[in-house]
C-alpha positions in Angstrom: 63.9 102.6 102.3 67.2 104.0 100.9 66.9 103.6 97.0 70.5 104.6 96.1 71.2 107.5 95.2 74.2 109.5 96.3 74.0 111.6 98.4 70.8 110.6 100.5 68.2 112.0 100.0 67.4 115.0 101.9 71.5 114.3 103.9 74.0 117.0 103.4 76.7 116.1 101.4 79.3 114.5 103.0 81.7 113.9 100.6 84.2 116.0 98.6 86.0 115.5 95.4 89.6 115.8 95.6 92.0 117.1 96.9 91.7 116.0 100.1 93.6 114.7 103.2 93.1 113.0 106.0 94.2 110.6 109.0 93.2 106.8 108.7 92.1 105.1 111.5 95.8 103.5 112.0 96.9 107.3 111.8 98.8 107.6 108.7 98.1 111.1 106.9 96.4 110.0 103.7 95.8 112.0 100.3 93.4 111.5 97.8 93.7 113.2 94.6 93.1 113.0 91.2 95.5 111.2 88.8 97.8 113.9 87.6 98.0 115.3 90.5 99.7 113.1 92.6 103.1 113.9 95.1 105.1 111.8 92.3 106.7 112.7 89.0 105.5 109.0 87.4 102.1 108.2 89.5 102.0 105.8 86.7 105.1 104.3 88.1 103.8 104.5 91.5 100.6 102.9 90.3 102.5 100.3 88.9 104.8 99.5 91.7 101.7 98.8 94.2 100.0 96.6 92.1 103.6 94.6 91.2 103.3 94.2 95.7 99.6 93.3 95.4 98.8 90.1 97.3 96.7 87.7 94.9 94.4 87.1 97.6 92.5 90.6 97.0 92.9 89.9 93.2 89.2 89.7 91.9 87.7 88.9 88.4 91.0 88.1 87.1 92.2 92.0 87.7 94.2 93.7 88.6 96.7 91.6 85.7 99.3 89.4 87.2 101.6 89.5 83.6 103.4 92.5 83.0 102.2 93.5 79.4 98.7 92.6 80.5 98.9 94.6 83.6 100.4 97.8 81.4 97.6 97.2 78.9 94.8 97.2 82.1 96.6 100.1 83.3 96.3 102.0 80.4 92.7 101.9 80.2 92.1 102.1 83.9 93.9 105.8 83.8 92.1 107.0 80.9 89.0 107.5 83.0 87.7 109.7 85.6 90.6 108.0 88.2 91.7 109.0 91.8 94.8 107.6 93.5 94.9 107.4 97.6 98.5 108.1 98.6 100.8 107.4 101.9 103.5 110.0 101.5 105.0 109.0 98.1 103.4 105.4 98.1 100.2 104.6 95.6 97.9 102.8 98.2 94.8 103.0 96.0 93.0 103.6 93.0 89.5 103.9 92.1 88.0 104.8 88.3 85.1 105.5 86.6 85.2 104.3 82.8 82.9 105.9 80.4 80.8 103.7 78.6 78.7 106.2 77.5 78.2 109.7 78.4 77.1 110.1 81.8 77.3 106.2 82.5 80.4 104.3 84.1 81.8 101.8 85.4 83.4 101.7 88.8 86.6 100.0 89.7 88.5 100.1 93.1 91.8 98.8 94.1 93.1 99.6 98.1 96.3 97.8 98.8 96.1 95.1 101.4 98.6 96.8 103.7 95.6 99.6 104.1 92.5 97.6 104.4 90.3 98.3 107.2 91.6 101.8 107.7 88.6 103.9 106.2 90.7 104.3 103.3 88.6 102.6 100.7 85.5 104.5 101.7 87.2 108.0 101.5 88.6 106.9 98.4 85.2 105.8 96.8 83.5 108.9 97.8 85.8 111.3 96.7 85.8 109.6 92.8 81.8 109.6 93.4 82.1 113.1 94.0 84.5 113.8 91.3 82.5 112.0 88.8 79.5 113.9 89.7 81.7 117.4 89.3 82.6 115.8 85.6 79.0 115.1 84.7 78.7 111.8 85.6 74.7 110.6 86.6 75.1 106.4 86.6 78.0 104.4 88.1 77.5 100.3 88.0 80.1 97.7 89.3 80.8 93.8 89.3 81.6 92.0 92.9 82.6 88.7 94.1 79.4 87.3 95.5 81.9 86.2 98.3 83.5 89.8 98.7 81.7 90.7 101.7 84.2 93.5 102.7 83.5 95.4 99.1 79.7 94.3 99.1 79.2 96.2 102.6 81.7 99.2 101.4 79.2 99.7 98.2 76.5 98.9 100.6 77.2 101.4 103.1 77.8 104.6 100.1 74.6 103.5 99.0 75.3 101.6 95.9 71.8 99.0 94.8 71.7 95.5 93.6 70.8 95.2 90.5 71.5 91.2 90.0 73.0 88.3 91.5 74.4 85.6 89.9 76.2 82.5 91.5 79.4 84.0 91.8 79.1 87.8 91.7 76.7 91.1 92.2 76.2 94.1 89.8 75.5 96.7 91.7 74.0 100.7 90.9 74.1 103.7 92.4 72.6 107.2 90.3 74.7 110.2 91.4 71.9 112.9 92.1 72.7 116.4 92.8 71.1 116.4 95.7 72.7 118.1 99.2 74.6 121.0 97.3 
C-alpha cells in the first residue's frame, strides 16, 4: 500500500515546480507561479482582492481572516513562505504555502477561489508548491482539514498525503517529499 511519499515510489515524476501553464478543465489558460513572479505589479494586491471576493462557505479553521487588519496580518505570514499563486490572466485564483517551522519541515496551506473549484486547479496548484518545496530543500509537509472537507481530504488523498490523526472535527495529514523519480 501507498505510504505517502511524493512522488510514488518507483512513478515518474509527474509534477513540475513553477512556472507552468496550463488549460483547466472549463478551458481557461491557467498559470502557476511562484510569488514574485506573478503577471501583476502588486500580487499582494491581487492576493488580497480574491480573498476580499472569497465566499465564507470555503472559509475553514477561521482562515483565510474576514477583518481587514487580521487578514493583512495572515497575509503577511502566509507570503513569507515557500508560496505559489494560480492566476487567470491578471486575477489571483489561488494560493498554496509551505511555512517553515523548522528546517526542512512545513506546513501546508491552500486557498482556490470558489469560482475555480472543480477545474483541476487545486491539484496543479498543490503539486507544483510540492515540487517547489522539494527544489528548496523541503523533506516533510503536514496540514490541518475539516473532518467534513471531503473535497480537500480526497485532493490530499489523491497527491498522496497520510493521516496522521483524527480528531472529531478535523485530520492532520503527512506527506515526506522523497527525491524519488528524478
Amino acid at each position: 500500500m501507498y505510504g505517502g511519499h511524493f512522488p510514488e515510489l518507483g512513478t515518474e515524476a509527474g509534477t513540475q515546480p513553477p512556472p507552468l501553464s496550463f488549460r483547466d478543465a472549463t478551458g481557461r489558460d491557467i498559470e502557476v507561479r511562484a510569488y514574485g513572479d506573478g503577471p501583476v505589479d502588486s500580487e499582494y494586491d491581487a492576493l488580497l482582492a480574491m480573498y476580499h471576493d472569497f465566499d465564507s462557505a470555503h472559509r475553514s479553521l477561521g482562515i483565510p481572516p474576514v477583518r481587514e487588519t487580521r487578514l493583512q496580518e495572515w497575509l503577511d505570514v502566509m507570503v513569507s513562505g515557500y508560496c505559489v499563486l494560480a492566476w487567470h490572466d491578471d486575477r489571483a485564483v489561488g494560493q498554496a504555502v509551505l511555512i517553515e517551522e523548522e528546517p526542512g519541515r512545513c506546513e501546508l496551506a491552500i486557498f482556490l477561489h470558489q469560482d475555480y473549484h472543480s477545474a483541476g486547479i487545486g491539484t496543479r496548484l498543490l503539486e507544483a508548491t510540492l515540487s517547489y518545496g522539494r527544489e528548496h530543500g523541503v523533506e516533510y509537509v503536514w496540514l490541518l482539514v475539516e473532518r467534513e472537507n471531503r473535497r480537500a481530504v480526497n485532493l490530499y488523498n489523491d497527491v498522496g498525503f497520510s493521516v496522521v490523526e483524527t480528531t472529531n472535527y478535523d485530520i492532520t495529514m503527512a506527506l515526506t517529499l522523497a527525491d524519488f523519480g528524478r
